[in-house]
Every structure is written in C-alpha cells, then in structure tokens.
MOPAC internal coordinates of N, CA, C and O (Angstrom, degrees):
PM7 1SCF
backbone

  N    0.0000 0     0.00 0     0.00 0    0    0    0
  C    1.4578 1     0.00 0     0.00 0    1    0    0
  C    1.5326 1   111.06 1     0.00 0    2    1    0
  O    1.2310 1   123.08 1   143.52 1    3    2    1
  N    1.1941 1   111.69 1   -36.48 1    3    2    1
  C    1.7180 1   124.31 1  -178.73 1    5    3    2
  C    1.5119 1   102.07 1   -52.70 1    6    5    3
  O    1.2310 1   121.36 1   142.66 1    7    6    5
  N    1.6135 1   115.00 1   -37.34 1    7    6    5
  C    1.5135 1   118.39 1  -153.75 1    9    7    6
  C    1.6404 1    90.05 1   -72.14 1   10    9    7
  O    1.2310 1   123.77 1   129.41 1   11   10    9
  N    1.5420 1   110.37 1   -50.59 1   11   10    9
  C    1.4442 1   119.10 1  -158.82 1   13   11   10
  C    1.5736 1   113.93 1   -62.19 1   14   13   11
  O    1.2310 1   122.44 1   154.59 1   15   14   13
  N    1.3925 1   112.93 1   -25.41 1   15   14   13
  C    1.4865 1   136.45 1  -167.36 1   17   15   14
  C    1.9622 1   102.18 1   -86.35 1   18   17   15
  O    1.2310 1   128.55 1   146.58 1   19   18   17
  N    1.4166 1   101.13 1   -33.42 1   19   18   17
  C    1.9723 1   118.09 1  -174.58 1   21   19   18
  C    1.8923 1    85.01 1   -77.74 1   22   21   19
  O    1.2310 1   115.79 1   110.99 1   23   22   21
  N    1.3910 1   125.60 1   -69.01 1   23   22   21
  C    1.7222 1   124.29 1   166.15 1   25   23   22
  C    1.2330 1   115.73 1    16.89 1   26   25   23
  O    1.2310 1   138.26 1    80.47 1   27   26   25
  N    1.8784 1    82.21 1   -99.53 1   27   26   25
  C    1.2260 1   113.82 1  -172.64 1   29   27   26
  C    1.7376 1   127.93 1   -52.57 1   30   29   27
  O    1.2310 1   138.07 1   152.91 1   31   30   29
  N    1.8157 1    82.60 1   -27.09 1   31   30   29
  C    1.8652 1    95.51 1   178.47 1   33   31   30
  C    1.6177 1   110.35 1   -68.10 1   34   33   31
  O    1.2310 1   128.38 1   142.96 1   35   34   33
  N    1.3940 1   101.46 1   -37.04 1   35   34   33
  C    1.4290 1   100.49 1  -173.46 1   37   35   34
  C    1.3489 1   115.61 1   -77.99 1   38   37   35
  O    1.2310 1   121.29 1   141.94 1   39   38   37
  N    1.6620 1   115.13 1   -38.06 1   39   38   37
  C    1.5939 1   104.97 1   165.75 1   41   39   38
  C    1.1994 1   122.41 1   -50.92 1   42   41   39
  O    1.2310 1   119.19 1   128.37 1   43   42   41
  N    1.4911 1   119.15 1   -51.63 1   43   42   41
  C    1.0940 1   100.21 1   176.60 1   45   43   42
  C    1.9307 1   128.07 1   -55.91 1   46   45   43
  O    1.2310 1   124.36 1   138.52 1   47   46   45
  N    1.1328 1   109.23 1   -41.48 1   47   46   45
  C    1.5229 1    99.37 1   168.36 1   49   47   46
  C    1.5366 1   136.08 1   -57.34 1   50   49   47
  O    1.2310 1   127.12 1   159.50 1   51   50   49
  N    1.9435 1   103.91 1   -20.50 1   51   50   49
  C    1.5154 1   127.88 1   158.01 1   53   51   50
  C    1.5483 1    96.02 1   -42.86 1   54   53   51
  O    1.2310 1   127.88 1   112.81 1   55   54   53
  N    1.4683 1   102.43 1   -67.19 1   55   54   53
  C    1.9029 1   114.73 1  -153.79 1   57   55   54
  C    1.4519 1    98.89 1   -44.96 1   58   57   55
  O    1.2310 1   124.33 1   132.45 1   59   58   57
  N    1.6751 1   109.30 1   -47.55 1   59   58   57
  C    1.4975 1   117.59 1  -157.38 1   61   59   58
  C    1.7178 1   108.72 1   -81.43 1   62   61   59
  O    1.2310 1   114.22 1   169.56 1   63   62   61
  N    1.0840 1   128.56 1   -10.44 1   63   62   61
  C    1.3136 1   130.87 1   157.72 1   65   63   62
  C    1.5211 1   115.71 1   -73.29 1   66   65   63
  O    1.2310 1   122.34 1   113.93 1   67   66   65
  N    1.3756 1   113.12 1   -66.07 1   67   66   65
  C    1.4896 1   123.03 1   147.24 1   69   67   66
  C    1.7361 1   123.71 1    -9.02 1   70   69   67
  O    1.2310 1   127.44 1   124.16 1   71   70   69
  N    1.3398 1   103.29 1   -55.84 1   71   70   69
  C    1.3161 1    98.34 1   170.76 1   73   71   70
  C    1.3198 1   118.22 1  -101.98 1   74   73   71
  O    1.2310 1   109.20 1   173.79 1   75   74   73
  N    1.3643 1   137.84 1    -6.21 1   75   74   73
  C    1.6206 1   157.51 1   128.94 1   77   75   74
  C    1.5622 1   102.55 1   -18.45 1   78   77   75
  O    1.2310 1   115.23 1   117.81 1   79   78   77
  N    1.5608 1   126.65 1   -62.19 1   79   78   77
  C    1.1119 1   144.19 1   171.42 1   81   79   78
  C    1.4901 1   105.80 1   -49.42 1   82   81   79
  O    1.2310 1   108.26 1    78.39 1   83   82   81
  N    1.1196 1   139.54 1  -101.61 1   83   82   81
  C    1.2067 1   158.61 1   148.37 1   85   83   82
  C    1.7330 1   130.20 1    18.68 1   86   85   83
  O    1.2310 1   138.92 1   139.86 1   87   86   85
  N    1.7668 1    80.93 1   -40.14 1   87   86   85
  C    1.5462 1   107.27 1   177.04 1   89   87   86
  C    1.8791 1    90.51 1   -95.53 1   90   89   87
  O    1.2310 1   119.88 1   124.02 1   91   90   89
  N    0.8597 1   117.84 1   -55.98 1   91   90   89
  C    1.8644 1   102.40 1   175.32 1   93   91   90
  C    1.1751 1   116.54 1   -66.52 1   94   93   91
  O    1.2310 1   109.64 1   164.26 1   95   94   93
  N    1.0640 1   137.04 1   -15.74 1   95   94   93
  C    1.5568 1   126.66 1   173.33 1   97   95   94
  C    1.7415 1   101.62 1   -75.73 1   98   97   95
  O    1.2310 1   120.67 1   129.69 1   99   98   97
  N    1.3287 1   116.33 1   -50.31 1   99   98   97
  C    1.6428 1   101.79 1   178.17 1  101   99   98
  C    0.9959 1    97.17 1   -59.43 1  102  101   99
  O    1.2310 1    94.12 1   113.88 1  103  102  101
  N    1.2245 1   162.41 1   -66.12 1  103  102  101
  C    1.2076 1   156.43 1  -133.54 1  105  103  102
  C    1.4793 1   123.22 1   -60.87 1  106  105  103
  O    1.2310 1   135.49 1   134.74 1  107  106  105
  N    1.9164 1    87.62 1   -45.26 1  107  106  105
  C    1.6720 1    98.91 1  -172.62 1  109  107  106
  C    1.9363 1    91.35 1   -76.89 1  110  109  107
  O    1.2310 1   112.66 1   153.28 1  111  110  109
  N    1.6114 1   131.46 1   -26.72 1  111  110  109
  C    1.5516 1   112.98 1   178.64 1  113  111  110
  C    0.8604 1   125.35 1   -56.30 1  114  113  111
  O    1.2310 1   125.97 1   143.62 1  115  114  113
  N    1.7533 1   106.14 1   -36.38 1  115  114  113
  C    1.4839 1   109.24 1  -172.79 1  117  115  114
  C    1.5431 1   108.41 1   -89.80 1  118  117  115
  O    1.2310 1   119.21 1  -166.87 1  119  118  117
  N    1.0716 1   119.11 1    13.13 1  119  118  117
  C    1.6737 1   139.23 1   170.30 1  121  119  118
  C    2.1977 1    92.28 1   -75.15 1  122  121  119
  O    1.2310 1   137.06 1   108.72 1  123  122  121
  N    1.4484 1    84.55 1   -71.28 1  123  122  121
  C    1.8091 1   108.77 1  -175.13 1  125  123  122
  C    1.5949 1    87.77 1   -31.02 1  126  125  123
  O    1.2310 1   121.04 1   118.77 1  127  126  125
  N    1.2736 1   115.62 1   -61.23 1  127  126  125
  C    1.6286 1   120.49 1  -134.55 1  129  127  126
  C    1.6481 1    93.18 1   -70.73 1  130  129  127
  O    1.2310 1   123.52 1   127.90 1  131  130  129
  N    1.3924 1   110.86 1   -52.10 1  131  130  129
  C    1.6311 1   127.55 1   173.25 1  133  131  130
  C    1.7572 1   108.34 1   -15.91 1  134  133  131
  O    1.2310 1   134.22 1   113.86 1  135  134  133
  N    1.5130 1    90.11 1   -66.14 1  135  134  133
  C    1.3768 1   117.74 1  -165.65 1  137  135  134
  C    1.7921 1   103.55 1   -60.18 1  138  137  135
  O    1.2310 1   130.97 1   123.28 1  139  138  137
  N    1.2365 1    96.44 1   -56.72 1  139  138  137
  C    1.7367 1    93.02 1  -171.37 1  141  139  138
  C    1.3624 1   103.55 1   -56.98 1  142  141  139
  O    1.2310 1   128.16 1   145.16 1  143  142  141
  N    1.3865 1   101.88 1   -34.84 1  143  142  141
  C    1.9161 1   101.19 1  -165.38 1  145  143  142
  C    1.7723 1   107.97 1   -69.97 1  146  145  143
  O    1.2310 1   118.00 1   144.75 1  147  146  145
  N    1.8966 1   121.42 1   -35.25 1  147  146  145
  C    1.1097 1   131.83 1   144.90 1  149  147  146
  C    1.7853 1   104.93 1   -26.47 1  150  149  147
  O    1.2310 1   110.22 1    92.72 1  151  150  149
  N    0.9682 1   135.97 1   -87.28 1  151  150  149
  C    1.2974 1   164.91 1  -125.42 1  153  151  150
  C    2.1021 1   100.51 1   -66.62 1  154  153  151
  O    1.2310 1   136.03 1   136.04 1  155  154  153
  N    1.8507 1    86.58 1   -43.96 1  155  154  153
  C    1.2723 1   100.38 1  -151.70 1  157  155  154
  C    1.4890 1    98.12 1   -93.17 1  158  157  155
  O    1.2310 1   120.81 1   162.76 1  159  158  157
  N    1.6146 1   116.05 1   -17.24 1  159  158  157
  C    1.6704 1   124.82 1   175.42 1  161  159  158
  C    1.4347 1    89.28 1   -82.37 1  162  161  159
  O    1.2310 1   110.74 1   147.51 1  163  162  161
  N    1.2650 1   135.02 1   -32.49 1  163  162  161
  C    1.3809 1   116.29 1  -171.91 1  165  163  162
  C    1.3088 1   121.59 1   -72.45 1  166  165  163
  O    1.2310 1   121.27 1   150.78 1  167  166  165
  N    1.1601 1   115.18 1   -29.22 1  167  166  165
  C    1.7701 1   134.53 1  -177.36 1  169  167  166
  C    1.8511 1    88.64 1   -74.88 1  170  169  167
  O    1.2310 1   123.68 1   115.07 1  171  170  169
  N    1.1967 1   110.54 1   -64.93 1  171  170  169
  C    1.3483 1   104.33 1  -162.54 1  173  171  170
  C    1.2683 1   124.33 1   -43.78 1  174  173  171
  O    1.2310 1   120.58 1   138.98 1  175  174  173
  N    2.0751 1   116.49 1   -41.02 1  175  174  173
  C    1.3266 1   142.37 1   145.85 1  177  175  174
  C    1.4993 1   113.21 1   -19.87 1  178  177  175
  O    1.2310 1   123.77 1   124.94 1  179  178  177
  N    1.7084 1   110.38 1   -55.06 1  179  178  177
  C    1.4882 1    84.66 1  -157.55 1  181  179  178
  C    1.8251 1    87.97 1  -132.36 1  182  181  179
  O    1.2310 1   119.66 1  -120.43 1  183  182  181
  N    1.2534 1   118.25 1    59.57 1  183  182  181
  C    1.0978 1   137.86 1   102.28 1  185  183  182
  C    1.1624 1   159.90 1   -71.38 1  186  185  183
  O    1.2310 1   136.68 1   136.24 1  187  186  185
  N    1.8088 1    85.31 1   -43.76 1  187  186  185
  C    2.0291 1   103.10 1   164.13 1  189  187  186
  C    1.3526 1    90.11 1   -75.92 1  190  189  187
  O    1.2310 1   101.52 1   159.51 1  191  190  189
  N    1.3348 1   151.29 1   -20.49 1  191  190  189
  C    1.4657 1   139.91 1   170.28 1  193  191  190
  C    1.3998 1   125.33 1   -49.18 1  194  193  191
  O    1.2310 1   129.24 1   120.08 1  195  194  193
  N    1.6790 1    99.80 1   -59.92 1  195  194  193
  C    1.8296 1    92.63 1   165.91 1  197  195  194
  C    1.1599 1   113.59 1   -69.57 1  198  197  195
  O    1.2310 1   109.58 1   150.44 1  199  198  197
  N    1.3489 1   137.14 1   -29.56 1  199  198  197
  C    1.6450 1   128.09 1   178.58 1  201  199  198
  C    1.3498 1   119.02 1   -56.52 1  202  201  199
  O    1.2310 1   120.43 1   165.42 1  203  202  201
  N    1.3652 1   116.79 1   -14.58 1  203  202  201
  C    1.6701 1   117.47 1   172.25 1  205  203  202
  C    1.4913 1   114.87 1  -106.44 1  206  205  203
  O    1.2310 1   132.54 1   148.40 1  207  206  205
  N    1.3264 1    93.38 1   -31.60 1  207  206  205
  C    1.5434 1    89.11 1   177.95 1  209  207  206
  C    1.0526 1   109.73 1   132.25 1  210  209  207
  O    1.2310 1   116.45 1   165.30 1  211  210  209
  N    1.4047 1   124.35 1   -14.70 1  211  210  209
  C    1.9016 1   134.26 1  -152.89 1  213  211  210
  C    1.4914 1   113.61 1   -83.67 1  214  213  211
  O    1.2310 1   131.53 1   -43.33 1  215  214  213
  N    1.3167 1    95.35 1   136.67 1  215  214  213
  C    1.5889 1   119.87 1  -162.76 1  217  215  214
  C    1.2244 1   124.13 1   -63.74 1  218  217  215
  O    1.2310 1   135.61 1   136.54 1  219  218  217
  N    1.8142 1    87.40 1   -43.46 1  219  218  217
  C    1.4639 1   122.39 1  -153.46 1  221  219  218
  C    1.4029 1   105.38 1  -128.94 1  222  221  219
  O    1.2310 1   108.50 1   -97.30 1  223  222  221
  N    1.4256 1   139.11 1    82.70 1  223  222  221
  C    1.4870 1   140.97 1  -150.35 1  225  223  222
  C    1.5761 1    82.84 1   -97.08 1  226  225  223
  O    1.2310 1   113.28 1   138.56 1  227  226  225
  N    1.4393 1   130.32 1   -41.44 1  227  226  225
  C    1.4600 1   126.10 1  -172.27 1  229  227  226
  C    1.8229 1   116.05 1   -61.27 1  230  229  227
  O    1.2310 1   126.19 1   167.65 1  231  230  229
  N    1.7767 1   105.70 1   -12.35 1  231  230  229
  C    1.1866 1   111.54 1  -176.71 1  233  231  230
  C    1.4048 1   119.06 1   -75.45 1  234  233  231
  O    1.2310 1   128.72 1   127.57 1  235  234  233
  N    1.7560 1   100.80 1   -52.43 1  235  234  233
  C    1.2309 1   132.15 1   170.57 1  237  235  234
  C    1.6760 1   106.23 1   -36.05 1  238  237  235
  O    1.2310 1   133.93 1    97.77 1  239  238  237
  N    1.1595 1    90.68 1   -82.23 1  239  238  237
  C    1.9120 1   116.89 1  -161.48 1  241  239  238
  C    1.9727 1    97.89 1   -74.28 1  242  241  239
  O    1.2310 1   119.69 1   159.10 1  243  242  241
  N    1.1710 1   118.19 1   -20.90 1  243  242  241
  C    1.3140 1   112.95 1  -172.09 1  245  243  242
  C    1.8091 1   120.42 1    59.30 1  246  245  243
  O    1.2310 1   124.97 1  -151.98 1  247  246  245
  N    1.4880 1   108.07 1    28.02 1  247  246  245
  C    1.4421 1   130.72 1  -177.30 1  249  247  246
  C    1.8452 1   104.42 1  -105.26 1  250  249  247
  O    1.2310 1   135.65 1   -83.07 1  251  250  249
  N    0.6537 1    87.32 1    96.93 1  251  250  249
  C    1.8619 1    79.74 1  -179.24 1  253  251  250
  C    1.7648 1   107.66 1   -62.15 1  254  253  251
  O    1.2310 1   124.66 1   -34.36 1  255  254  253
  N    1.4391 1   108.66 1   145.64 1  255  254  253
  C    2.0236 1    96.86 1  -154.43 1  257  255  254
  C    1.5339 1    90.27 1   -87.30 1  258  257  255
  O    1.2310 1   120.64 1   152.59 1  259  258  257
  N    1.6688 1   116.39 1   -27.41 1  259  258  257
  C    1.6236 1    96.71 1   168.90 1  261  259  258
  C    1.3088 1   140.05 1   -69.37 1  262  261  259
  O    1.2310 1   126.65 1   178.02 1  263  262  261
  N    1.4752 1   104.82 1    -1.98 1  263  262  261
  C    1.3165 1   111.88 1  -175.83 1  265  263  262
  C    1.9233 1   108.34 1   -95.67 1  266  265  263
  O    1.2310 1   127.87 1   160.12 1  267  266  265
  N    1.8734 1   102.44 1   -19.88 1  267  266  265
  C    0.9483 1   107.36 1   177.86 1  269  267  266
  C    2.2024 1   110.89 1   -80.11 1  270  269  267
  O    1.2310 1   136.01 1   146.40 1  271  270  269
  N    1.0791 1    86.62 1   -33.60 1  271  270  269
  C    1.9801 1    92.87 1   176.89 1  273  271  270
  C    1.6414 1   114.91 1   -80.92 1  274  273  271
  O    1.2310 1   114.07 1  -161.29 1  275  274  273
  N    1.0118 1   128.83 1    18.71 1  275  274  273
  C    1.3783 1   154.07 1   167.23 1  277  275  274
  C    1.0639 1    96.77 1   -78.52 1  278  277  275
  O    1.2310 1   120.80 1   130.88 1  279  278  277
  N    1.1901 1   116.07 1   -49.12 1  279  278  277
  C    2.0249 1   115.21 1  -162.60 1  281  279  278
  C    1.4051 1    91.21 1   -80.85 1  282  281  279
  O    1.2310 1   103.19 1  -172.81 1  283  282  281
  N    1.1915 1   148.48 1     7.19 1  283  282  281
  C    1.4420 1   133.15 1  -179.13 1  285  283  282
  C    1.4949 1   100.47 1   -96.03 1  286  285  283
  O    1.2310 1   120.10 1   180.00 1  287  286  285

C-alpha cells in the first residue's frame, strides 16, 4: 500500500512541475510579446522624431535612446 501511496505522491509532484513548466513558458511569451511591443513604440518614437525634426527624442518621450538600443 506504501508503494501505491509513494505513486500517486510522485505523480502528483510530476503534474505540479508539469504545470510549473507551462506556467513559465506563457510567461516568458508574454515576456516576447512585451518586448516586441517595447521595440515597435520605440521605432515608432523615433521616426515621428525625424519627421519633426527633434534632437532630443529622450526629452520628448522621457525614454533615454540608450536605454532604448540595449534591447537590440
């Protein structure tokens, strides 16, 4: 009975890694998604930047641009 009771103990700790796993993989996409969406406000930023003319896009937006070219 001990064996059947050690089983079940361990599946269940299988399951709970299993879903340990599962729960970090969404996590790290919606990490991905963060980033692109970061990525894609930054381009947009300093595009409308040369279209005005602006010197200083970190002034504007309050994004410092080295902190934004890091992510590359």
């Amino acid at each position: 009975m001990g064996n059947v009771k050690g089983y079940f103990g361990s599946a269940k700790s299988y399951f709970g890694n299993v879903k340990g796993y599962f729960r970090n993989v969404e996590c790290y996409f919606r990490n991905v998604k963060y980033y692109f969406g970061n990525v894609k406000c930054y381009l947009g930023n300093r595009s409308r930047d040369w279209a005005t003319g602006s010197r200083t896009p970190e002034k504007r937006y309050g994004i410092p641009v080295s902190r934004c070219k890091a992510l590359f």
